[in-house]
LOVEX-140250 format. One record per residue: residue number from 1; residue in three letters; z, x negated, y negated of N, C-alpha, C, O in turn. Coordinates in Angstrom, 2 decimals. Example, Ala and Ser with C-alpha at 12.3 -4.5 7.8 and 13.67 -1.06 7.14 Angstrom:
residues 2
[atom 1,ala,[7.80,-13.19,5.69],[7.80,-12.30,4.50],[7.80,-13.20,3.30],[8.46,-14.24,3.32]]
[atom 2,ser,[7.08,-12.85,2.25],[7.14,-13.67,1.06],[7.87,-12.90,-0.03],[8.04,-13.41,-1.14]]
END
This chain:
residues 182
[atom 1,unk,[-34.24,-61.86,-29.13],[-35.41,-61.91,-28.29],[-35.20,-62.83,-27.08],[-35.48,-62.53,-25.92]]
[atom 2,unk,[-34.64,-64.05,-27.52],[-34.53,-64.84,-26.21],[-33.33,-64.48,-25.58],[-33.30,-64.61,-24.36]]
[atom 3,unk,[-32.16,-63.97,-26.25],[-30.94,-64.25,-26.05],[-29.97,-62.95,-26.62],[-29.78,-62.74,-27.82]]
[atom 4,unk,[-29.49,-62.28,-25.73],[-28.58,-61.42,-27.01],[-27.00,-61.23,-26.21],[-25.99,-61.05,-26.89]]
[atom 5,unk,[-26.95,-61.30,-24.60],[-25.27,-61.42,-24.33],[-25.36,-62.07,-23.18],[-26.32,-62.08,-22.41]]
[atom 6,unk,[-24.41,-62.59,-23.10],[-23.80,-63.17,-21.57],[-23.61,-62.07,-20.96],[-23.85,-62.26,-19.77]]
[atom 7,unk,[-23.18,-60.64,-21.23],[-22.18,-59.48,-20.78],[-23.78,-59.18,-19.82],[-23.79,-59.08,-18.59]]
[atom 8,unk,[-24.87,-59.08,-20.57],[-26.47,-58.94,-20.21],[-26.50,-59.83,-18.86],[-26.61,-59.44,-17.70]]
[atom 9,unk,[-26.36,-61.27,-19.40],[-27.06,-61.56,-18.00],[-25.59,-61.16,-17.20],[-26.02,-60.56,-16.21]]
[atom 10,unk,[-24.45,-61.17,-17.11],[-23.62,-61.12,-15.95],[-23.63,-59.91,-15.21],[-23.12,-59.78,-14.09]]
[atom 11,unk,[-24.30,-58.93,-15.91],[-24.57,-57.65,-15.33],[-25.89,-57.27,-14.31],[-26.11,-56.35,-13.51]]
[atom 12,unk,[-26.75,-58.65,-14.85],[-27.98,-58.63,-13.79],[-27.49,-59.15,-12.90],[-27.51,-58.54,-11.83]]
[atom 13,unk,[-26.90,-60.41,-12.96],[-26.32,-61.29,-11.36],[-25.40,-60.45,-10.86],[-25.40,-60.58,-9.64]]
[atom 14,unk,[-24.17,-59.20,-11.39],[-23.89,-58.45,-10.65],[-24.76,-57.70,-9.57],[-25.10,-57.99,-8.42]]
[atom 15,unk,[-25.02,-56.34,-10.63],[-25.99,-55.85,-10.28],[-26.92,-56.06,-9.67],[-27.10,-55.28,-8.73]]
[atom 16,unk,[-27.90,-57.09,-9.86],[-29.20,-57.59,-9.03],[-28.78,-58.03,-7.55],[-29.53,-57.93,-6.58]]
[atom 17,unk,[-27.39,-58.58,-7.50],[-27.12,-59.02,-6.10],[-26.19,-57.86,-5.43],[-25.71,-58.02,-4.31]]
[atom 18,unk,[-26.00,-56.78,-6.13],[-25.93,-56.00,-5.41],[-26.53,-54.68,-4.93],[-26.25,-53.93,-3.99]]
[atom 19,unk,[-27.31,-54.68,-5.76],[-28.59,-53.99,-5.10],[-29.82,-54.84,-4.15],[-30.70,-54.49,-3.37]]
[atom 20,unk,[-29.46,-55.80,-4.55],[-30.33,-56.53,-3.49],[-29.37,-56.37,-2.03],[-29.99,-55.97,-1.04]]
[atom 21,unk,[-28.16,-56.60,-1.91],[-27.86,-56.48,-0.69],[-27.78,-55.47,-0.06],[-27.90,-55.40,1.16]]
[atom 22,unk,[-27.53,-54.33,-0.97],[-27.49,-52.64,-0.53],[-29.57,-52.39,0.23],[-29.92,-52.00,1.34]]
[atom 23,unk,[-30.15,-52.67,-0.56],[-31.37,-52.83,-0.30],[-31.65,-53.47,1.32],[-32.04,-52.79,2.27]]
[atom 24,unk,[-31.36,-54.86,1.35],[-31.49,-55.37,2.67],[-30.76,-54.50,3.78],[-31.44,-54.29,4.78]]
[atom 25,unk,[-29.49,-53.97,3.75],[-28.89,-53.42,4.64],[-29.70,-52.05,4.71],[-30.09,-51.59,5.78]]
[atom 26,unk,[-29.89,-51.53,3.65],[-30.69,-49.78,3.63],[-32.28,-50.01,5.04],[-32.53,-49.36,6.06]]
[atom 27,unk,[-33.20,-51.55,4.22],[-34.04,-51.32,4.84],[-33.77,-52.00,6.61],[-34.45,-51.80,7.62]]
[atom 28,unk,[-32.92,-52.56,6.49],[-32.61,-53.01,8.36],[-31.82,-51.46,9.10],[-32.29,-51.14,10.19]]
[atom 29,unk,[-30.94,-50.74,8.66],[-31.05,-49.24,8.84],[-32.02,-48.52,9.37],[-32.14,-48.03,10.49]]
[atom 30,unk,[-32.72,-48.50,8.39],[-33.95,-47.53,8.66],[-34.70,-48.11,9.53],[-35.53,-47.41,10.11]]
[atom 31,unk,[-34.61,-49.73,9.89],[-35.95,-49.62,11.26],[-36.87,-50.63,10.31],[-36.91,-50.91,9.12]]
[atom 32,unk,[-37.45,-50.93,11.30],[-39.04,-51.80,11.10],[-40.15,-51.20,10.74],[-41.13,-51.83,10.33]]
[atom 33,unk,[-40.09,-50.07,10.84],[-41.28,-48.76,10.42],[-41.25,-48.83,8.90],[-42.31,-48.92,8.28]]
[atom 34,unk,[-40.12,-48.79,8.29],[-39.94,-48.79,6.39],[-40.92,-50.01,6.18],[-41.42,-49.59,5.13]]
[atom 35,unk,[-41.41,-50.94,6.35],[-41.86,-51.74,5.88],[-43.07,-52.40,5.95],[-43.69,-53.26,5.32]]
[atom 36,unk,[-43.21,-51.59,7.12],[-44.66,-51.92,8.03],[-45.90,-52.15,7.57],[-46.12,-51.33,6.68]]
[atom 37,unk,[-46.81,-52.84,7.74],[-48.21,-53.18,7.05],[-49.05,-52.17,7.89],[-49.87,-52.49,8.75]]
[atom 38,unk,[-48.80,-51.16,7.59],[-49.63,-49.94,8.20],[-50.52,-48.97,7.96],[-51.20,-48.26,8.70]]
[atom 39,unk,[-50.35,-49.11,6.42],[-51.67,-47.92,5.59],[-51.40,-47.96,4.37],[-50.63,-48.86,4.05]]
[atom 40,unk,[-51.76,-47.31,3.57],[-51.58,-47.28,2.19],[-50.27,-46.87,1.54],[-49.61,-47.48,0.69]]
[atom 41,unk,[-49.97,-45.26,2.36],[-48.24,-44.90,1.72],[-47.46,-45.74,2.12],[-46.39,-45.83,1.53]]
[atom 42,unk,[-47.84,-46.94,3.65],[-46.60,-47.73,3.68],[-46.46,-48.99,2.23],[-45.40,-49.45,1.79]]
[atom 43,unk,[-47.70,-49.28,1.78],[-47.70,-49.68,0.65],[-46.99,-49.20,-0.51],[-46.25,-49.93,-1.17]]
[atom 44,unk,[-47.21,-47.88,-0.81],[-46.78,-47.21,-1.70],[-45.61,-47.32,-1.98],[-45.25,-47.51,-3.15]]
[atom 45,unk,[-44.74,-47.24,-0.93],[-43.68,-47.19,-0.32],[-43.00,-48.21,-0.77],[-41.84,-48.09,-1.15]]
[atom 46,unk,[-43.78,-49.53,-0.78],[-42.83,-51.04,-0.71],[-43.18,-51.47,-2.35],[-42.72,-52.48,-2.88]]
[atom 47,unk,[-43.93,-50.69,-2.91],[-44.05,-50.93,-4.17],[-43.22,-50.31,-5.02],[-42.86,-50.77,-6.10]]
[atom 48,unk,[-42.81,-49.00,-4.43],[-41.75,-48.28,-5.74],[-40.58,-48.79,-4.83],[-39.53,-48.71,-5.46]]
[atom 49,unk,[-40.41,-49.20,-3.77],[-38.70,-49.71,-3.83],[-38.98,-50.75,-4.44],[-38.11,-50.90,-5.30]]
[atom 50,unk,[-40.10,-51.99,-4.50],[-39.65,-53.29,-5.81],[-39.49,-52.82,-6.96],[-38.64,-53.31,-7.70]]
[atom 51,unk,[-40.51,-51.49,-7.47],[-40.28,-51.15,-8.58],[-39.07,-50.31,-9.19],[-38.82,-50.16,-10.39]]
[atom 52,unk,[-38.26,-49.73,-7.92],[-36.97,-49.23,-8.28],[-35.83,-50.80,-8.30],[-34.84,-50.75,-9.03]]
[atom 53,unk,[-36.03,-51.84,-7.63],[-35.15,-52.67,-7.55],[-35.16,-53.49,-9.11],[-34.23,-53.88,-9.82]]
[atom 54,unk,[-36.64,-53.56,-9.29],[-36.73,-54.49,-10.32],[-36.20,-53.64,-11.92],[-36.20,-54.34,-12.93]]
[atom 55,unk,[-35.79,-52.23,-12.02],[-35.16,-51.16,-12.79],[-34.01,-51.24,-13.04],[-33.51,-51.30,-14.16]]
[atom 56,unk,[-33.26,-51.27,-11.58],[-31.95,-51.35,-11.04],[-31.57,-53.20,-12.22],[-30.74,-53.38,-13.11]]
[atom 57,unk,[-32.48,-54.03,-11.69],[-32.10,-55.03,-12.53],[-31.95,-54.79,-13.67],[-30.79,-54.76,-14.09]]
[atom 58,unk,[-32.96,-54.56,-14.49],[-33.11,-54.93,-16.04],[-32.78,-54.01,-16.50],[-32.33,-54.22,-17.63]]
[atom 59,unk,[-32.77,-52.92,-16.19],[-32.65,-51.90,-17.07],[-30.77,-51.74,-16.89],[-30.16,-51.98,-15.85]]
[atom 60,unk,[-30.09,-51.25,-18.36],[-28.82,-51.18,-18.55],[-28.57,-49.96,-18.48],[-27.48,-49.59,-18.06]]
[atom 61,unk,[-29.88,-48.73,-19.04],[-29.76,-47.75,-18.46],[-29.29,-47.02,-17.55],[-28.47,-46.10,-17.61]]
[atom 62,unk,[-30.08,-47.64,-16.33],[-29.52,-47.04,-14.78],[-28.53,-47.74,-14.36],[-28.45,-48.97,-14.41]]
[atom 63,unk,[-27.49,-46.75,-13.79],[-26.44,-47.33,-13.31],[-26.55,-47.93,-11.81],[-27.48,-47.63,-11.05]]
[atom 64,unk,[-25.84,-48.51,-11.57],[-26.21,-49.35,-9.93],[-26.27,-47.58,-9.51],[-27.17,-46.85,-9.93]]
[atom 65,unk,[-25.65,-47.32,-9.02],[-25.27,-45.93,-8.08],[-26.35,-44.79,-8.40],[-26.60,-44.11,-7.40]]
[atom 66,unk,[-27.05,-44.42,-9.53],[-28.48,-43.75,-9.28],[-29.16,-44.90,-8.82],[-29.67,-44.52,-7.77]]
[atom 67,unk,[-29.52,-46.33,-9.04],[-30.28,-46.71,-8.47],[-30.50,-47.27,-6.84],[-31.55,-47.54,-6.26]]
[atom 68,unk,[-29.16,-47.33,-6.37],[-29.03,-46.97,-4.89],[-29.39,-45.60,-4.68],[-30.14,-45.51,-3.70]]
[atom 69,unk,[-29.10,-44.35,-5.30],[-29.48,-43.47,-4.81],[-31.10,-43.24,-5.11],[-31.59,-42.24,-4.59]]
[atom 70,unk,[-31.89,-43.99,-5.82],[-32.86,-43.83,-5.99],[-33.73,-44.74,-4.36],[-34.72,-44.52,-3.66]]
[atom 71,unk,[-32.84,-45.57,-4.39],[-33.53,-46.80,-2.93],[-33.52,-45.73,-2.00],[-34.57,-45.10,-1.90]]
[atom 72,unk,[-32.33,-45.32,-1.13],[-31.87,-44.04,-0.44],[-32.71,-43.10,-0.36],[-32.83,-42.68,0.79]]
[atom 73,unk,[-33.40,-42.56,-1.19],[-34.23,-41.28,-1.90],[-35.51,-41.67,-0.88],[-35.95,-41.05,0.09]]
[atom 74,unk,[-35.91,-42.84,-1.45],[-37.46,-43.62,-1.32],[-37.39,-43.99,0.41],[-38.35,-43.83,1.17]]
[atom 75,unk,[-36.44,-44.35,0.70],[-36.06,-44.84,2.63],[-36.14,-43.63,3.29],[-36.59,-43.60,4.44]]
[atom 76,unk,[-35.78,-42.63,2.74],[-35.15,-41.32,3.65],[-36.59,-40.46,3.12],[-36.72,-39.33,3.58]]
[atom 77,unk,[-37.43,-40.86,2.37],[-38.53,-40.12,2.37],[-39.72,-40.72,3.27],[-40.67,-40.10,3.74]]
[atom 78,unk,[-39.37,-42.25,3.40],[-40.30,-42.97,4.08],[-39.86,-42.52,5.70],[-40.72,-42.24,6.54]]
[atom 79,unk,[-38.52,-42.49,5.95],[-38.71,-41.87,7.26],[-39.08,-40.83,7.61],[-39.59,-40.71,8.72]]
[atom 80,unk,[-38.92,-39.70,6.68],[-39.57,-38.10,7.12],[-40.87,-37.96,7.09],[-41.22,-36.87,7.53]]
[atom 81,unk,[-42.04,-38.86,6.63],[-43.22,-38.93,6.82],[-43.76,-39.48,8.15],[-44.70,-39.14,8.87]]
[atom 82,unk,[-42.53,-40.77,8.25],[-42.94,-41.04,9.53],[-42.36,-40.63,10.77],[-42.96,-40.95,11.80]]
[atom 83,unk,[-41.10,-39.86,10.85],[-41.20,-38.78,11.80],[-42.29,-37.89,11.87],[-43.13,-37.96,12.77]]
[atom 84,unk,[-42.32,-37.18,11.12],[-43.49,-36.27,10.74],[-45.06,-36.86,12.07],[-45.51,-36.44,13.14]]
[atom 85,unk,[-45.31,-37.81,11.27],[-46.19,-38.08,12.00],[-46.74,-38.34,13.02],[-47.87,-38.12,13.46]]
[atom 86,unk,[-45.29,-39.13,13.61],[-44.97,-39.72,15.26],[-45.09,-38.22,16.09],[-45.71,-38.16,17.16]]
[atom 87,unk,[-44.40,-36.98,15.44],[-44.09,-36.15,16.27],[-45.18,-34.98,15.93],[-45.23,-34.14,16.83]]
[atom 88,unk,[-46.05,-34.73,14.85],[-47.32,-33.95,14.69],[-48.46,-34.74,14.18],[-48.75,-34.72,12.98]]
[atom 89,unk,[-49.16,-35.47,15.10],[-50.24,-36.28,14.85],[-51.15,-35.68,14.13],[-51.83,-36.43,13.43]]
[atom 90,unk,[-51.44,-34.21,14.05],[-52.26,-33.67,13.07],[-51.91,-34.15,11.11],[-52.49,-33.99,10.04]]
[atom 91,unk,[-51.08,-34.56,11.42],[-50.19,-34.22,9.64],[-50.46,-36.06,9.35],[-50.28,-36.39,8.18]]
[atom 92,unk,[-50.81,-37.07,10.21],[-51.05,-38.02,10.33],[-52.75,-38.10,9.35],[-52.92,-38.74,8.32]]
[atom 93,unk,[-52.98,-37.91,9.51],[-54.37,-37.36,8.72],[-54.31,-37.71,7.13],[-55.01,-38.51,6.51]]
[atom 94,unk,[-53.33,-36.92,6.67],[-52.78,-36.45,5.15],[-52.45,-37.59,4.46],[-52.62,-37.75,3.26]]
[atom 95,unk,[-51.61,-38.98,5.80],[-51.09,-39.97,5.16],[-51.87,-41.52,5.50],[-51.62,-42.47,4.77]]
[atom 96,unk,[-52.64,-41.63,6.43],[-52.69,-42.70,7.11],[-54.68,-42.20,7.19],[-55.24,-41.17,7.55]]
[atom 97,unk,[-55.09,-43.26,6.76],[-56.97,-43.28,6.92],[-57.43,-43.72,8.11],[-56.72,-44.55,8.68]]
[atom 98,unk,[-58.55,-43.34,8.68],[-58.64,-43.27,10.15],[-59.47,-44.53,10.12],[-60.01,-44.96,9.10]]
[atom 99,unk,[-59.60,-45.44,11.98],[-60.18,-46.47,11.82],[-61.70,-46.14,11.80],[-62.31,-45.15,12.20]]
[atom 100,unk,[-62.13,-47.26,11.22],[-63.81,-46.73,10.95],[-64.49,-48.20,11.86],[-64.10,-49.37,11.89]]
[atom 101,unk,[-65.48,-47.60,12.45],[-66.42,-48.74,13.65],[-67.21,-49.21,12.41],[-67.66,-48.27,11.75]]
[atom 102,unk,[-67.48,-50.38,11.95],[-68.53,-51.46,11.25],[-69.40,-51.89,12.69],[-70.62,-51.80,12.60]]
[atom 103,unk,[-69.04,-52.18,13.47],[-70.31,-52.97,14.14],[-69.89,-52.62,15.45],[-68.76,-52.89,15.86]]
[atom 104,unk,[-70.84,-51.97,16.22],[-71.40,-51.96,17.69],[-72.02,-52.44,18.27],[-73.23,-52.22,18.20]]
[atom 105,unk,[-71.47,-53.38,19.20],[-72.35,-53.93,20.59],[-73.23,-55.07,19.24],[-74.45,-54.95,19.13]]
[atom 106,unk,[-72.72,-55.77,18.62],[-73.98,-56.73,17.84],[-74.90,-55.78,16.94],[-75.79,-56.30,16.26]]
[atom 107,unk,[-74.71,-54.44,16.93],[-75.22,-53.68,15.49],[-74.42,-53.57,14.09],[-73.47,-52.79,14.13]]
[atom 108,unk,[-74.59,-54.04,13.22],[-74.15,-53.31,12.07],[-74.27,-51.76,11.67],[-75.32,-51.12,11.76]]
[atom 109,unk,[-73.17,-51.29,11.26],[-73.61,-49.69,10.73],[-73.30,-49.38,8.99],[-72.58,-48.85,8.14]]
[atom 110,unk,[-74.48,-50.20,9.29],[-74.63,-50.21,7.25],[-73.92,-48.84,6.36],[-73.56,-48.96,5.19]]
[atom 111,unk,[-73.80,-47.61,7.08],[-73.65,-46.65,6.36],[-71.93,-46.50,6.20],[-71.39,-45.89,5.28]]
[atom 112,unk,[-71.24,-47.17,7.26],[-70.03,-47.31,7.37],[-69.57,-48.16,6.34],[-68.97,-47.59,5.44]]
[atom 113,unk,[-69.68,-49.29,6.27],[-70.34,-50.18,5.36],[-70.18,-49.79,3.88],[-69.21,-49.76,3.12]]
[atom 114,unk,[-71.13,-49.59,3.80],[-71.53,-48.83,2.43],[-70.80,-47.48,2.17],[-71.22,-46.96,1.13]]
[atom 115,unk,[-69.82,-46.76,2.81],[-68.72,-45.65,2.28],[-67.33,-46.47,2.14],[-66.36,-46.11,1.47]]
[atom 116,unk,[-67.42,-47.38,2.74],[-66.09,-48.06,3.17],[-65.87,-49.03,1.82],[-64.76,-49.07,1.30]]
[atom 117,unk,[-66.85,-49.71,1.35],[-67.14,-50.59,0.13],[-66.62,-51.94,0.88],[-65.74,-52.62,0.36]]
[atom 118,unk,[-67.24,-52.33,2.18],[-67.53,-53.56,2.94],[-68.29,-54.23,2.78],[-69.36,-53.67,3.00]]
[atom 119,unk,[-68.46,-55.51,2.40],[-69.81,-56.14,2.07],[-70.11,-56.62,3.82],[-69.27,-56.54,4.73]]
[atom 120,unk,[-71.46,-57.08,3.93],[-71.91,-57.84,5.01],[-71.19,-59.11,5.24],[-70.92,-59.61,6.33]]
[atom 121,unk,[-70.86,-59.67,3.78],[-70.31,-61.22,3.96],[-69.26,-60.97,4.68],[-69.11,-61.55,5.76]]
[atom 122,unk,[-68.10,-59.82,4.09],[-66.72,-59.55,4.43],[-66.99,-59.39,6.08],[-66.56,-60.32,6.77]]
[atom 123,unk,[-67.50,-58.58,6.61],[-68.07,-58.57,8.03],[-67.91,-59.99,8.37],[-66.91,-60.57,8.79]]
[atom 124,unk,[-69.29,-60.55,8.06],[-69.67,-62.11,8.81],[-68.63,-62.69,8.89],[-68.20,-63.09,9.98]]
[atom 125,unk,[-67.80,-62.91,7.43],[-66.31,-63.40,7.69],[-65.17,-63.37,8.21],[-64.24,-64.18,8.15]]
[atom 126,unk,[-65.37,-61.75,9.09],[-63.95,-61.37,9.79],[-64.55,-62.03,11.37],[-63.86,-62.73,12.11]]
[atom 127,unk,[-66.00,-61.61,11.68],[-66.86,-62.18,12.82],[-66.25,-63.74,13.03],[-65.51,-63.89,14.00]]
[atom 128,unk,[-66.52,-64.95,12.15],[-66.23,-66.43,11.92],[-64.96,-66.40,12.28],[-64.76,-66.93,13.37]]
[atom 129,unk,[-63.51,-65.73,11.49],[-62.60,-65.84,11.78],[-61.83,-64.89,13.08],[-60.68,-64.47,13.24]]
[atom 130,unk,[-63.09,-64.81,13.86],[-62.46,-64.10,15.47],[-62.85,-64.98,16.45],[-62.62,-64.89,17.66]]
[atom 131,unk,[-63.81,-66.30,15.55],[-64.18,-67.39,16.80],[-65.34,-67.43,17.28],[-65.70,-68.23,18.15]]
[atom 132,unk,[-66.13,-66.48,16.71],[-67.59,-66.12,16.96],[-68.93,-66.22,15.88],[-69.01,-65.34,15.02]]
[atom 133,unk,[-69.92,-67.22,15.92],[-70.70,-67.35,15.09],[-72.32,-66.26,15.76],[-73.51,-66.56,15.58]]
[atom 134,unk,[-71.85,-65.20,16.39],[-73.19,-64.72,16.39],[-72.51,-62.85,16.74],[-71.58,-62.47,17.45]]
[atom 135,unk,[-73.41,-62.16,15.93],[-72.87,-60.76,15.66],[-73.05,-60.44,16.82],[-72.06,-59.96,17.36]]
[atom 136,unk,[-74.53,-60.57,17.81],[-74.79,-59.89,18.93],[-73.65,-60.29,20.12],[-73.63,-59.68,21.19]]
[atom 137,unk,[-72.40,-61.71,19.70],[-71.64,-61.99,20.88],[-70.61,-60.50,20.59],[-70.36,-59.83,21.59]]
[atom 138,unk,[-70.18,-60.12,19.53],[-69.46,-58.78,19.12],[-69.76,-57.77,19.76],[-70.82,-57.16,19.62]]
[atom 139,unk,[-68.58,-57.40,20.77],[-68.40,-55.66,20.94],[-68.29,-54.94,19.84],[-69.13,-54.05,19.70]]
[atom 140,unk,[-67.24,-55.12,18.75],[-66.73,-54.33,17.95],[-66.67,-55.15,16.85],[-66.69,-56.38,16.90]]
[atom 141,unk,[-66.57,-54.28,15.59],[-65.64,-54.66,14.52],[-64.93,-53.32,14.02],[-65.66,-52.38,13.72]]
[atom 142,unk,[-63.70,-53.20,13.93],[-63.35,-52.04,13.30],[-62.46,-52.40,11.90],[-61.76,-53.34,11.52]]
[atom 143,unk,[-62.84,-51.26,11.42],[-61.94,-51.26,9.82],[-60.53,-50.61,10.16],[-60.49,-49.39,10.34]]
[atom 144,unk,[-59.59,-51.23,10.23],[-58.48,-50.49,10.33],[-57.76,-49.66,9.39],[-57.63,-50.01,8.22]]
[atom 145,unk,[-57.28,-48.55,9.85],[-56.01,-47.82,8.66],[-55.42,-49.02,7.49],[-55.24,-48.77,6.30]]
[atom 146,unk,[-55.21,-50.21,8.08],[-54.44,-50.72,6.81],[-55.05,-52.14,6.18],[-54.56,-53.14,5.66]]
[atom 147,unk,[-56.41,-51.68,6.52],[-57.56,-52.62,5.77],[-58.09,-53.52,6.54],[-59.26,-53.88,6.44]]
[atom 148,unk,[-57.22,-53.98,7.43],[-57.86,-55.41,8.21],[-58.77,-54.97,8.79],[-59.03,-53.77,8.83]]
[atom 149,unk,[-59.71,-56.25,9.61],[-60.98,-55.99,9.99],[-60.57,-56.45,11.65],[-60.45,-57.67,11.78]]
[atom 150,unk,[-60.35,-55.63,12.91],[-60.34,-56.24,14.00],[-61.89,-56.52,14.85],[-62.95,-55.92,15.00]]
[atom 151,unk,[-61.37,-57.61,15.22],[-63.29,-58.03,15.46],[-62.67,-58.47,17.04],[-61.77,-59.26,17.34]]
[atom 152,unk,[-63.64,-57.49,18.01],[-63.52,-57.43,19.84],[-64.51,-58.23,20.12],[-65.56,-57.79,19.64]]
[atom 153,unk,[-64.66,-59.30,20.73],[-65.87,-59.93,21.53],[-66.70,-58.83,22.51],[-66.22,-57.73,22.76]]
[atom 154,unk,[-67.64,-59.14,22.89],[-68.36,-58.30,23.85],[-68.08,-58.99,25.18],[-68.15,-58.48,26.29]]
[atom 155,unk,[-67.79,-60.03,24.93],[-66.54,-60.13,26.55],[-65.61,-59.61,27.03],[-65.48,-59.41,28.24]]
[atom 156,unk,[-64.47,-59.18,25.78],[-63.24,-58.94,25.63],[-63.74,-57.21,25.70],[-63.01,-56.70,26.56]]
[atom 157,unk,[-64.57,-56.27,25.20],[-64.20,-55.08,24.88],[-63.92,-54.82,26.47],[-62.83,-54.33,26.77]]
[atom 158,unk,[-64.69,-55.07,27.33],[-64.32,-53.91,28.65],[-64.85,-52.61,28.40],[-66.02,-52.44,28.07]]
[atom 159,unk,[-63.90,-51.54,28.57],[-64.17,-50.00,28.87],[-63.95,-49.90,28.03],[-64.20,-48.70,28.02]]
[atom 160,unk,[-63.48,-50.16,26.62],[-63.58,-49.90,25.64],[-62.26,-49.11,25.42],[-62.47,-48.39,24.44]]
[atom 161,unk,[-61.07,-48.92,25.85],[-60.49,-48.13,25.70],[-59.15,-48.03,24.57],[-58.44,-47.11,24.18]]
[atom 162,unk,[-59.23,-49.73,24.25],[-58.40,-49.80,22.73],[-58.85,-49.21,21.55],[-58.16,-49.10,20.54]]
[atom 163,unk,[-60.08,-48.81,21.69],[-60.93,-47.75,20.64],[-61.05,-46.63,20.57],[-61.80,-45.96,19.86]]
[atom 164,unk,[-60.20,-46.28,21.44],[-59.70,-44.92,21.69],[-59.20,-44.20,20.62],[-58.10,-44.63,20.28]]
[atom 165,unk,[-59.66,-43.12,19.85],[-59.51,-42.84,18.37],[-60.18,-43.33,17.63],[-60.09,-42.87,16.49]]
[atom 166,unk,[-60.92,-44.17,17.79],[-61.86,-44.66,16.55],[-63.38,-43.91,16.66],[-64.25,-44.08,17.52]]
[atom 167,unk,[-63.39,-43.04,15.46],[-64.70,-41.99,15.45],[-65.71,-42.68,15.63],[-65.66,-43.86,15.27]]
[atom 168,unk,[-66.91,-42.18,16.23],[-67.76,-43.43,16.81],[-67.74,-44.16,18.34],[-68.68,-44.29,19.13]]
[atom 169,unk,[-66.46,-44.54,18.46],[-67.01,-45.41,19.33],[-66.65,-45.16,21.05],[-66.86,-45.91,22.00]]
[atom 170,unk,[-65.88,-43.48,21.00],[-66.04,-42.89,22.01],[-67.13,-42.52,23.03],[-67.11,-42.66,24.25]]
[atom 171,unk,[-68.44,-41.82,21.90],[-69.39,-41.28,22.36],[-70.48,-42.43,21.55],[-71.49,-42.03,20.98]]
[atom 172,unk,[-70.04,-44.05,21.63],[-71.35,-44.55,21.09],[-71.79,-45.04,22.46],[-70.91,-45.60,23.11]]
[atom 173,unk,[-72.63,-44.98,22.85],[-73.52,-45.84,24.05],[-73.38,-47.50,23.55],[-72.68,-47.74,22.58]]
[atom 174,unk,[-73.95,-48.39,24.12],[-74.25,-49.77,24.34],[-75.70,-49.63,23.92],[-76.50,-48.92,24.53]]
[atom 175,unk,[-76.13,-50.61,22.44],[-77.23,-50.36,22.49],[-78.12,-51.15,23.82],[-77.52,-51.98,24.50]]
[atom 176,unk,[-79.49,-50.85,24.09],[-80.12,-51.60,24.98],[-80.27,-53.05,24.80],[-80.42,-53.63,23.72]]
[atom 177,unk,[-80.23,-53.55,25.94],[-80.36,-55.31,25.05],[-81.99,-55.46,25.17],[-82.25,-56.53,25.72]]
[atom 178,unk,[-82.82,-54.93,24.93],[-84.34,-55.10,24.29],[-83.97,-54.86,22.42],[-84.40,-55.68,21.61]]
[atom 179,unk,[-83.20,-53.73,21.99],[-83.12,-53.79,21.13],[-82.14,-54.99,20.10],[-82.30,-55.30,18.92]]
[atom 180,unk,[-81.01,-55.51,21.18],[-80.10,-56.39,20.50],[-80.66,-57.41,20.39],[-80.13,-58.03,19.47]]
[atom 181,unk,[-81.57,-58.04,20.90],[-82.41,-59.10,21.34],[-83.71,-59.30,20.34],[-84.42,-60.30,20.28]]
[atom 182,unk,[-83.83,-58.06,19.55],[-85.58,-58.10,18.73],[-84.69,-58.28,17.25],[-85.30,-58.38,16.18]]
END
């Protein structure tokens, strides 16, 4: 249980350091895109290569060489999605969740909110940590593809045109300031 070969561990410090280095070189290869904090499959993504690396370790089963070819497998699938996508933005859809508007011009949109499973606090708190203690100073808050909350001052939005793609906030007007104000 605690202990059963040296042959055991010398095969993890093989092995483990050499799939760890095959690993580092695979993902500097492929680009900065393999790893990216970008949506959920890029998650997906960085979870079954730990979970293929951490296999590759312990397990005596797999030999180093399926489990490089298993890393390989997982890199070369992560890039054909994201070709895919770069080059048919429609198919972008399938993998990546679109940004969602939480707050306009100092409105909340409770219904966004409430599909998204956002609390108000989580709001107020992304608001505080953009430097701003009052919702009505907020142009924006958006929910991004890969969870974060970007919060625009109503100084900072301008023409609005970094929101470009975000459903909503193309065709939202400015509410009136009689109403931001009551």
């Amino acid at each position: 249980m605690w202990f059963d070969a040296w042959s055991d561990l010398v095969r993890v410090l093989l092995v483990g350091t050499a799939a760890y280095v095959f690993l580092v070189v695979l993902l500097r290869l492929s680009g900065k895109r393999t790893l990216a904090k970008l949506n959920a499959f890029d998650l997906v993504v960085t979870v079954a290569l730990g979970s293929t690396l951490a296999t590759i370790l312990l397990s005596s089963d797999v030999a180093w060489v399926e489990g490089a070819l298993a890393l390989v497998l997982l890199v070369a699938l992560q890039l054909v999605v994201a070709w895919t996508t770069a080059h048919w933005p429609a198919s972008r859809k399938a993998v990546t969740a679109s940004p969602t508007l939480l707050l306009w011009h100092g409105e909340v949109r409770e219904d966004a909110l409430r599909d998204h499973r956002v609390s108000q606090s989580e709001l107020r708190q992304a608001v505080r940590s953009g430097s701003s203690g009052d919702l009505s100073q907020v142009g924006a808050v958006v929910l991004e593809s890969d969870g974060t909350l970007s919060v625009i001052p109503a100084s900072s939005l301008g023409d609005a045109s970094a929101l470009a793609g975000v459903p909503g906030a193309e065709s939202a007007p400015a509410p009136s300031t009689a109403r931001r104000t009551a």
